[in-house]
C-alpha positions as CSV (number, residue, x, y, z in Angstrom):
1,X,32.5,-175.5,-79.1
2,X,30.3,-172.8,-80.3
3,X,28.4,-170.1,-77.7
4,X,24.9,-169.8,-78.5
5,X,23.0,-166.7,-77.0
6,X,19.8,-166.6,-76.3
7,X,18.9,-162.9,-75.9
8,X,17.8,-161.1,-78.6
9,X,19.9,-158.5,-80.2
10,X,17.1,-155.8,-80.4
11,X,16.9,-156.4,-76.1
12,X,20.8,-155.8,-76.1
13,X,20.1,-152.3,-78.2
14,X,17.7,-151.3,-76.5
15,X,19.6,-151.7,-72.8
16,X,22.7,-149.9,-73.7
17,X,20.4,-147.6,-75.6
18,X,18.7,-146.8,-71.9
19,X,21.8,-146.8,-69.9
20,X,22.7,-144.2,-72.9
21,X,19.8,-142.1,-72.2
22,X,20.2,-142.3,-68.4
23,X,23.8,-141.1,-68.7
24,X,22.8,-138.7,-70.5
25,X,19.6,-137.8,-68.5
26,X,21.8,-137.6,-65.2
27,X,24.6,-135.2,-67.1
28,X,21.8,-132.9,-68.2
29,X,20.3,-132.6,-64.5
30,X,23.7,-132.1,-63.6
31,X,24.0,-129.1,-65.9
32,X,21.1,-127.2,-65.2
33,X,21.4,-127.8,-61.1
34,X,25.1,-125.8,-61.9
35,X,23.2,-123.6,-64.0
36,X,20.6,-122.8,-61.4
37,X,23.4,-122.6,-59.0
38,X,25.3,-120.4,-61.1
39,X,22.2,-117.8,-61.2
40,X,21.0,-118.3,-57.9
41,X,25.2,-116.9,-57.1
42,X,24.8,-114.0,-59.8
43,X,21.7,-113.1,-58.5
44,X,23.2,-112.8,-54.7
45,X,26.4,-110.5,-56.4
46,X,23.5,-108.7,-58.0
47,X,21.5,-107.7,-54.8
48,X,25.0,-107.8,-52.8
49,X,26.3,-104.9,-55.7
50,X,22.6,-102.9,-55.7
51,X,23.5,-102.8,-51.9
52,X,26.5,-101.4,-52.3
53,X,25.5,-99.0,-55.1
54,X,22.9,-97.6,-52.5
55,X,25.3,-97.0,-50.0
56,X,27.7,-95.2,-52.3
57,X,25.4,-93.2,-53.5
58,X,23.6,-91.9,-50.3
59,X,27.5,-91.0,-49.1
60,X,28.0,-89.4,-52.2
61,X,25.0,-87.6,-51.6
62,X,25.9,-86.5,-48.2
63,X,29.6,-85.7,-49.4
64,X,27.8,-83.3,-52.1
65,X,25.7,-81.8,-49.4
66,X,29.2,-81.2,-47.2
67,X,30.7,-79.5,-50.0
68,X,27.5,-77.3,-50.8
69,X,28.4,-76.4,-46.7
70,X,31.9,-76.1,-46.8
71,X,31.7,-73.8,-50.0
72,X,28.7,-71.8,-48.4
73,X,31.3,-71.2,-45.1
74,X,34.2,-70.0,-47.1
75,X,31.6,-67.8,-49.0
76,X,30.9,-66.8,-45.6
77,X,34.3,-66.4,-44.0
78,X,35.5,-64.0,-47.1
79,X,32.9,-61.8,-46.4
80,X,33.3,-61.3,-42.5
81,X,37.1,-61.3,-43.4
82,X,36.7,-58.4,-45.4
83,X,34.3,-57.1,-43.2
84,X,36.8,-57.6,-39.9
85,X,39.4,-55.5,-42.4
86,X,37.2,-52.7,-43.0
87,X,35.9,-52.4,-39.6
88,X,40.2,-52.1,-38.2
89,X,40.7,-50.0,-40.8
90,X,38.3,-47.9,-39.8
91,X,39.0,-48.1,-35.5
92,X,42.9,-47.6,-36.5
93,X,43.5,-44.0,-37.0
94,X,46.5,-45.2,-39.6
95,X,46.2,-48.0,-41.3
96,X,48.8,-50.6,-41.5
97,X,49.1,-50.0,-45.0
98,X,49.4,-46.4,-44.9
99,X,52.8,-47.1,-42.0
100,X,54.3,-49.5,-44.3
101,X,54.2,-47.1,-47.3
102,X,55.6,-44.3,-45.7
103,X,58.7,-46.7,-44.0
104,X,59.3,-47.7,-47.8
105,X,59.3,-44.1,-49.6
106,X,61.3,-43.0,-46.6
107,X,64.1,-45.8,-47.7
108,X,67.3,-44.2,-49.1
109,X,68.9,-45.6,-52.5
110,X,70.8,-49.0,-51.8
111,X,68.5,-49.9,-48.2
112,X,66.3,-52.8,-48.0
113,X,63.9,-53.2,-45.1
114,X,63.9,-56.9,-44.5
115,X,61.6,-56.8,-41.2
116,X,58.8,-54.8,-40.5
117,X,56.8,-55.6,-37.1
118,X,53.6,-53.2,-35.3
119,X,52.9,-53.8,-31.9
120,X,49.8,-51.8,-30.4
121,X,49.3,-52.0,-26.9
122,X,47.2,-49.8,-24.4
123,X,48.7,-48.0,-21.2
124,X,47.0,-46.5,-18.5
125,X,47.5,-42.6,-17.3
126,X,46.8,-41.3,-13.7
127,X,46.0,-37.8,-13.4
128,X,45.5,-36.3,-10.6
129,X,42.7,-33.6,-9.6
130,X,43.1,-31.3,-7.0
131,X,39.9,-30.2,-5.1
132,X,39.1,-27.0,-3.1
133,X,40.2,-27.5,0.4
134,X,37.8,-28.1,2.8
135,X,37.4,-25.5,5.4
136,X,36.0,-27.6,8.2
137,X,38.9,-28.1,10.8
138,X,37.6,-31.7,11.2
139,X,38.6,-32.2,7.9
140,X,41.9,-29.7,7.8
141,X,44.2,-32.7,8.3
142,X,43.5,-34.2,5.2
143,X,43.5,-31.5,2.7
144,X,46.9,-32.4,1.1
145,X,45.5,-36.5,1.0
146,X,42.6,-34.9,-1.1
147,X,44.6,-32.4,-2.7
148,X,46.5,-35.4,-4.8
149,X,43.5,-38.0,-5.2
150,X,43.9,-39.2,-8.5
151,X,40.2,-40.3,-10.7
152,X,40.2,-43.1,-12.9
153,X,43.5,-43.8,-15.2
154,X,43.0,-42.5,-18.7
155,X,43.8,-45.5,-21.4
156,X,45.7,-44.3,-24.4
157,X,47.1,-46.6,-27.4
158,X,50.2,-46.5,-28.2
159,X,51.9,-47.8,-31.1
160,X,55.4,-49.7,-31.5
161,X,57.3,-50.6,-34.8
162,X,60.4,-52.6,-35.0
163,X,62.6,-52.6,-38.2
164,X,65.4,-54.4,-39.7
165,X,66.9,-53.5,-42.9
166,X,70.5,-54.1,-44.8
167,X,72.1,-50.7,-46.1
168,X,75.5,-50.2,-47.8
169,X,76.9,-48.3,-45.2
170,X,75.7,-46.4,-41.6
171,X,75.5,-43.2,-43.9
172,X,72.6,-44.9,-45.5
173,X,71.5,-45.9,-42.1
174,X,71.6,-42.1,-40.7
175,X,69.5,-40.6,-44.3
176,X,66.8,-43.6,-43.3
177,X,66.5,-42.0,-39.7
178,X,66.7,-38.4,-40.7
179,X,64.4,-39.4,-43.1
180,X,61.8,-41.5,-40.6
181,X,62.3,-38.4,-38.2
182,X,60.7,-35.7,-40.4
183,X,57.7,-38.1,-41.5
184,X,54.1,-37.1,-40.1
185,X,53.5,-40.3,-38.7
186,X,56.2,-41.3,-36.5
187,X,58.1,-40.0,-33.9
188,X,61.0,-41.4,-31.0
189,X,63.2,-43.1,-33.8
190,X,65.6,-45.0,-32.5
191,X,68.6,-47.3,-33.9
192,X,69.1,-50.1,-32.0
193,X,72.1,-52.2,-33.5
194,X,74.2,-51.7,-36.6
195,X,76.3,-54.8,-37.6
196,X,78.7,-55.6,-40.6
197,X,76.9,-58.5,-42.2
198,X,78.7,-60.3,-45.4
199,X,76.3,-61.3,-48.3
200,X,78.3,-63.4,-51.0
201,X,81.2,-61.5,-50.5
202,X,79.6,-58.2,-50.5
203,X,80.1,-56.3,-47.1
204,X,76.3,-54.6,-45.7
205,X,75.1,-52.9,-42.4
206,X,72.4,-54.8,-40.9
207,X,70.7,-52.6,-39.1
208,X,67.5,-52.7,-36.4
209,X,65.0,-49.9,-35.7
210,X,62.6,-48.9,-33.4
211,X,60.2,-46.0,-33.6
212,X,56.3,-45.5,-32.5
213,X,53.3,-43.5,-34.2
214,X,52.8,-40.1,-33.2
215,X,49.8,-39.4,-30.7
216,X,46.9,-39.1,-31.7
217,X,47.7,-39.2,-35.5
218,X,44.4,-38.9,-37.9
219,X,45.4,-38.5,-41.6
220,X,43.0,-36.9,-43.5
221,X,42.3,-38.4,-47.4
222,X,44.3,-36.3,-49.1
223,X,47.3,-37.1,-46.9
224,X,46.4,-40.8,-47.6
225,X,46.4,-40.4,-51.2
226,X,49.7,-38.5,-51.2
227,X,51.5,-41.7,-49.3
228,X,50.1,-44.1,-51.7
229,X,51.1,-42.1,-54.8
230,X,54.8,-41.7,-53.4
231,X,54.6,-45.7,-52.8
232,X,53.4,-46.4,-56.3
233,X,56.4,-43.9,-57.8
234,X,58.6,-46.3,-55.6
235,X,57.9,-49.8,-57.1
């Protein structure tokens, strides 16, 4: 038996047609509310980054500003260095220098000074004073108290150097303490130990030293000059 329907074909188009344009409608709302979401996130990573950026670049700021410091102390701390060395060269009356080119053009062919260390300390010196004797009787009993009451101690500097060297034999050793001996600037030279020491199958003495700078020791420029000339002649 044959189905007859009743609803018109254009009706039939035009119902799929809708539910075509809904579908369609509904995908496209979809789309831009993922699009607007999309932004909305870029826009927070946007602002979020900006923030950051900011930040960043108010600590680089502040990290070029503690450089510009840091630079501007070192600048600083050369030039009181240099001024701390002028200002002991000028309180020592020898400078450092000046010692440790005389111990070197002082050293005998074949010794090697391995150790050089200057030790300046201050000691104190008691004189006494004798006074006229008093010649109240009151007072007779106590002449010899006041004969040997002592003023204020004196200070004076005095200054130690320890060596250590390696020489080829203790003849060597002697020539570098005859030789130290007759230098202007130090005096009481003094060997402390002399010990056979092996160096890849090469016998040596090792020997230590001890000696002080003469007393009140001022060098005048041409002296000075002389020492660093002998020095240079050395190297």
């Amino acid at each position: 038996m044959a189905t007859i329907n009743f609803v018109p074909d254009d009706y039939i188009e035009q119902r799929q047609s809708s539910r075509t344009n809904l579908l369609y409608l509904m995908l496209l709302t979809a789309m831009l509310g993922a699009i607007g979401v999309t932004f909305g996130f870029i826009k927070m990573r946007q602002r979020s980054i900006q923030s950051e950026l900011a930040i960043l670049d108010a600590r680089m700021n502040k990290a070029h500003e503690q450089i510009a410091q840091l630079e501007e102390l070192k600048t600083k701390s050369k030039t009181m260095m240099k001024t701390m060395v002028m200002t002991a060269e000028l309180l020592e009356p020898v400078p450092r220098s000046i010692v440790l080119a005389e111990l070197t053009n002082d050293l005998p062919s074949g010794v090697s000074l391995i150790e050089f260390s200057l030790d300046t300390k201050e000691i104190q010196i008691h004189k006494p004073v004798s006074k006229n004797a008093i010649s109240d009787s009151q007072y007779n009993s106590k002449s010899a108290t006041a004969n040997n009451e002592q003023v204020g101690p004196e200070i004076k500097t005095e200054t130690n150097l320890n060596l250590k060297g390696i020489a080829p034999s203790d003849i060597q050793v002697a020539s570098y303490i005859a030789n130290l001996s007759s230098s202007i600037l130090l005096g009481n030279v003094e060997l402390v130990e002399s010990k056979e020491l092996e160096i890849e199958n090469v016998k040596f003495r090792e020997f230590r030293l001890k000696a002080s700078l003469k007393p009140n020791m001022t060098l005048t420029k041409e002296d000075i000059n002389e020492i660093r000339e002998k020095a240079k002649e050395t190297i």
